[in-house]
C-alpha positions in Angstrom: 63.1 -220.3 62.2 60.2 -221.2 60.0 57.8 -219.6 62.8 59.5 -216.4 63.1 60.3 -215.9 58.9 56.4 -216.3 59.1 55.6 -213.7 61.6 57.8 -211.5 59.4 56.1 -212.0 56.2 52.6 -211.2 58.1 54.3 -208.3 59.9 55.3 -206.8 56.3 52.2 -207.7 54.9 50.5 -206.1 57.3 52.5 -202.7 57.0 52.5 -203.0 53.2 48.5 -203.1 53.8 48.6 -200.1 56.2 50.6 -198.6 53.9 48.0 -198.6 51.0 45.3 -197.7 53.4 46.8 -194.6 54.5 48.2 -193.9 50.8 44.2 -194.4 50.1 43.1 -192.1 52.5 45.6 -189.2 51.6 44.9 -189.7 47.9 41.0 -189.0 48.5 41.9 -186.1 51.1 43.8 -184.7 48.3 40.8 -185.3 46.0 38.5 -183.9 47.9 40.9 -180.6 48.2 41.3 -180.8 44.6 37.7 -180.6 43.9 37.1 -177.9 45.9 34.1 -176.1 45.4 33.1 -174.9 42.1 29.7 -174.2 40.2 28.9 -174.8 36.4 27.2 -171.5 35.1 25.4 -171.4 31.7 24.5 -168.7 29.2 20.3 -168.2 28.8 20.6 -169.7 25.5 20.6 -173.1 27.1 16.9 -173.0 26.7 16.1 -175.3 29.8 13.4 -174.6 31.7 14.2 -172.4 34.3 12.5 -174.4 37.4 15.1 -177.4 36.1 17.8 -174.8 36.3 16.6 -173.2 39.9 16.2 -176.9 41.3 19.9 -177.4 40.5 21.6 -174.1 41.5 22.6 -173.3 38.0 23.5 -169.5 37.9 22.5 -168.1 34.6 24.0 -165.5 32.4 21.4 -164.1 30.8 21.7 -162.2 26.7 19.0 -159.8 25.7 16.6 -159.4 23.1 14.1 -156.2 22.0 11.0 -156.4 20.3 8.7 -154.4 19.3 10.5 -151.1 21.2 10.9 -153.2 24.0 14.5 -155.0 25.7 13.5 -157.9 27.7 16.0 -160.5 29.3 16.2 -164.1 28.0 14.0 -166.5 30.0 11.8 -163.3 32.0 9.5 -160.5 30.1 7.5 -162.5 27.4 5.8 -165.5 27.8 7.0 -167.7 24.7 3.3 -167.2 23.3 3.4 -163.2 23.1 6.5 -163.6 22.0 5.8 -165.9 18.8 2.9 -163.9 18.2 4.5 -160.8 17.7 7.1 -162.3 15.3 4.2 -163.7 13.8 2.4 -160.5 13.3 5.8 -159.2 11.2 7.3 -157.8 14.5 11.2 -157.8 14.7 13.6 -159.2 17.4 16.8 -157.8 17.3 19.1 -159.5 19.9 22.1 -158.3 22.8 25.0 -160.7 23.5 26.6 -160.3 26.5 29.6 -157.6 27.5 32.7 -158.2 29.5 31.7 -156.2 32.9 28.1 -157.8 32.4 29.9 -161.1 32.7 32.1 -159.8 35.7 29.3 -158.6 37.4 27.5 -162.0 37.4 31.0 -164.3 37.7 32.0 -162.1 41.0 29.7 -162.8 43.7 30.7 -166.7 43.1 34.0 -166.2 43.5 33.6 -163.9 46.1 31.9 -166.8 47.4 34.9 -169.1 47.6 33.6 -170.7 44.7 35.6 -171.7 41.3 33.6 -171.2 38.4 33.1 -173.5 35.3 31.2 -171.8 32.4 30.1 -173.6 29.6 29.6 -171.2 26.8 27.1 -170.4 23.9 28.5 -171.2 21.1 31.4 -168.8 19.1 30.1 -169.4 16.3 26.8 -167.8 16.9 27.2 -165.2 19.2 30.3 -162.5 20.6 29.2 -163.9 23.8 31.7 -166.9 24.8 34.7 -164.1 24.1 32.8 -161.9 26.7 33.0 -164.3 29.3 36.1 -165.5 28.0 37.3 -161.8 28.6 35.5 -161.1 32.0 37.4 -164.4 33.4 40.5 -163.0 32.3 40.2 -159.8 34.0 38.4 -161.7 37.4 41.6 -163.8 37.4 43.8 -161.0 38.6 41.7 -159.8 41.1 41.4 -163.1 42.3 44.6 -165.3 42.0 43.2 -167.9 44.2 40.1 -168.7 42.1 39.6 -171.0 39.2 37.5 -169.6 36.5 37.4 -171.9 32.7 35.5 -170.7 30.0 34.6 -173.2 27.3 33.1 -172.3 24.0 30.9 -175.2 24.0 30.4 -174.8 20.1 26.5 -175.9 21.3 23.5 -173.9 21.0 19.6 -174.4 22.8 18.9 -177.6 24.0 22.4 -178.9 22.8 24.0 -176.8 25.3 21.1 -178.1 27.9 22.4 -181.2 26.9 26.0 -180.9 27.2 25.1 -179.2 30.9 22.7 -182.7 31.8 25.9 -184.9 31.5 28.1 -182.5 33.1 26.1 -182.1 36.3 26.0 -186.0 36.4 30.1 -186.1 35.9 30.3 -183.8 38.6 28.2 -185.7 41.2 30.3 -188.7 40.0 33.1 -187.0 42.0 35.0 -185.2 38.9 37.3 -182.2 40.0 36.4 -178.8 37.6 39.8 -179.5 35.5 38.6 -183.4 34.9 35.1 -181.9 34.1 36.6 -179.3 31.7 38.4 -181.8 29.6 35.5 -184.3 29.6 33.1 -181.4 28.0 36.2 -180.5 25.7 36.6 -184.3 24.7 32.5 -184.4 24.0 31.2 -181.5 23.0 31.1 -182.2 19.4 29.1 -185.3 20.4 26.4 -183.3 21.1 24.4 -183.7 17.9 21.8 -180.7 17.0 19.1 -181.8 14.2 16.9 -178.9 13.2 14.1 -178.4 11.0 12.4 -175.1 10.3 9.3 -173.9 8.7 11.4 -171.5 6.6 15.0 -169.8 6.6 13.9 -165.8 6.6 14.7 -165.1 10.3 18.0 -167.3 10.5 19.0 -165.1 7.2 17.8 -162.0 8.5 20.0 -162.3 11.6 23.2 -163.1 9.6 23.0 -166.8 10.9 22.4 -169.0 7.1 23.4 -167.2 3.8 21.1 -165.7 1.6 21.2 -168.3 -1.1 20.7 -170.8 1.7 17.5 -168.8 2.4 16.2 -169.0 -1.0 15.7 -172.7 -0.8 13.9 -172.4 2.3 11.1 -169.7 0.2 9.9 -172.8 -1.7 6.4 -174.1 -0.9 6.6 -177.0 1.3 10.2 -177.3 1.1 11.5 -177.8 4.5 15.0 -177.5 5.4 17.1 -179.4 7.4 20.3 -178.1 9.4 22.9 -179.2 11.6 25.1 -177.5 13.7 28.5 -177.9 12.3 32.1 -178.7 14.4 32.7 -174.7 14.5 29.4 -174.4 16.2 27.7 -172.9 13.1 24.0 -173.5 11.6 24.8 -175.4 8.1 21.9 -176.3 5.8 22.6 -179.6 5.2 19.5 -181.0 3.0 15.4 -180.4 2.2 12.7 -182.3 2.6 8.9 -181.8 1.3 6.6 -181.3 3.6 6.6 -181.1 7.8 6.1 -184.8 8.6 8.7 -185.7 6.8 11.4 -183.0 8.1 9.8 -184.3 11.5 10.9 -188.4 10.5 14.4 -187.1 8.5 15.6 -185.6 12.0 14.9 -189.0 13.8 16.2 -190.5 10.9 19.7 -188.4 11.5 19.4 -188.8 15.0 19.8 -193.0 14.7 23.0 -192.9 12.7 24.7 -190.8 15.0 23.4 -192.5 18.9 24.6 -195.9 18.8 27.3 -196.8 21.0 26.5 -193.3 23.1 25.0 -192.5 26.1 22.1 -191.4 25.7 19.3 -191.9 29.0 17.7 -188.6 27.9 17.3 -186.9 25.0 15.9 -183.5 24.2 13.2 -181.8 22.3 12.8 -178.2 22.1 9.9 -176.5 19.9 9.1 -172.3 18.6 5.4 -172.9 19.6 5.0 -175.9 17.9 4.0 -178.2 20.7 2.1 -180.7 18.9 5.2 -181.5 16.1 7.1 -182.0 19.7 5.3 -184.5 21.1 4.9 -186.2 17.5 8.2 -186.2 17.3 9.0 -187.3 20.8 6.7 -190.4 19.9 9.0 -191.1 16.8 12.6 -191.1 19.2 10.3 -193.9 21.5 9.4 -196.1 18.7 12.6 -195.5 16.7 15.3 -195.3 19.3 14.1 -196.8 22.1 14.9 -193.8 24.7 11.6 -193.3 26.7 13.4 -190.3 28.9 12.6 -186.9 26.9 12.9 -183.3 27.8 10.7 -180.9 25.9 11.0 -177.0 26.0 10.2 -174.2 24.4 13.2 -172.6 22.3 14.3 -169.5 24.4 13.3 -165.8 22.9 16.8 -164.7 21.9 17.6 -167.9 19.4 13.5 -168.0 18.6 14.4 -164.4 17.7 16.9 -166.1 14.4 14.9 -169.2 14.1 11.3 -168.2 14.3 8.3 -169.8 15.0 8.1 -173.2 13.9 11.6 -174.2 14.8 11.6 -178.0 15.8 15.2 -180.1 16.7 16.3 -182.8 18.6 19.3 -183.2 20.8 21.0 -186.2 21.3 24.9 -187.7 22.3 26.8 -189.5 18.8 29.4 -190.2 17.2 29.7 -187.3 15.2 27.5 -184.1 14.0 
């Protein structure tokens, strides 16, 4: 009796085993259809370099700026040198957000595709643009009821959105489905910490983007402002500093009361032809931080068009902004 009540449990045990096998394998075929096939797209304003974007397939949605009588895209036309040398010389950049059938006309062929599409947006606060995509999904979601398209505002601008992007491209090799990837960059976005410093507030008040008193302060001789991007994705002056080497040490100074406890493997630099304050800087997040891994860029030409030359922040992932 004894033999066989063994042979039962094993039998049983066996099937209960068998059972959470196959209950295994159905749950990761279900996964896998879940997934599905979708692609993160970004706006230009990203500000990555475009070989690291080409390298990982990242379709771009490009805004427009015109100088000097001229409308060039973001990230083709001038190199970032003309560019800053024209604004230099007085020259004004007036920039284009995006329009709804612009962003149809670059979401279609990747639904067409079969593909879903997550979009992580320039920030709202800056620009008409996210409600353009916002808008274009809308409208490419009745004429294709099958397909997935999510549009998040991001609330990040330049690098911070580059950022935001670096981490979601590793969630998604990780194995996350678009609608777990959408709430993770929801759930962190305001993580993304952007610390700014800028030779002087006249472009960012000329395009609307600080206020005019704010702009006063940054007239003053070797005054240096500092700014933040706030949790409605807006530039805030937040403080002054005298003189560039010490705006350069007060934005690594931010920076380490907002990383601990956060992932941070990479962090990034991005520069309005101001290479040299880049790389000093980049030797301050070493020493001070600790993070060897660092991305440096130029700023693109349509937020160097509000920002100027000079511009000079650091991205990193805290606790709070």
């Amino acid at each position: 009796t004894n033999a066989v009540g063994n042979i039962n449990e094993m039998i049983a045990e066996a099937d209960a085993r068998m059972y959470e096998n196959k209950k295994e394998f159905y749950l990761g075929i279900r996964r896998i259809i879940d997934m599905g096939n979708y692609v993160i797209t970004v706006n230009s304003t990203v500000d990555l370099p475009k070989e690291w974007l080409e390298e990982r397939n990242i379709p771009v949605m490009a805004l427009r700026y015109t100088i000097d009588g001229e409308t060039y895209e973001d990230m083709s036309g001038l190199s970032h040198k003309e560019f800053f040398q024209k604004l230099r010389e007085g020259k004004m950049a007036v920039t284009t957000q995006m329009n709804p059938e612009e962003a149809k006309e670059k979401f279609e062929p990747i639904l067409k595709a079969g593909n879903d599409i997550l979009h992580l947006g320039f920030s709202s606060g800056l620009s008409g643009t996210y409600n353009s995509m916002r808008i274009a999904a809308e409208e490419l979601a009745e004429e294709y009821p099958d397909r997935k398209i999510i549009v998040i505002d991001t609330l990040c601008a330049c690098l911070g959105e580059g950022l935001l992007l670096y981490y979601a491209l590793k969630r998604k090799e990780e194995g996350m489905t678009i609608d777990e990837l959408a709430q993770w960059v929801e759930e962190n976005k305001l993580h993304v910490c952007h610390n700014v410093t800028v030779d002087d507030l006249n472009h960012l008040q000329r395009g609307g983007r600080v206020s005019k008193t704010a702009a006063i302060l940054g007239t003053m001789v070797q005054i240096k402002p500092i700014i933040h991007m706030d949790n409605q994705g807006c530039l805030q002056v937040i403080g002054k500093e005298r003189g560039r080497k010490k705006s350069i040490h007060k934005l690594v100074d931010m920076a380490l009361k907002q990383y601990e406890g956060y992932e941070n493997d990479l962090v990034m630099i991005t520069h309005g032809d101001c290479l040299e304050d880049a790389e000093y800087l980049a030797g301050l997040v070493r020493e001070k931080m600790g993070i060897q891994d660092i991305l440096i860029n130029n700023i693109g030409t349509v937020i160097g068009s509000h920002t100027g030359p000079g511009v000079l922040a650091l991205f990193c992932m805290g606790n709070e902004r």
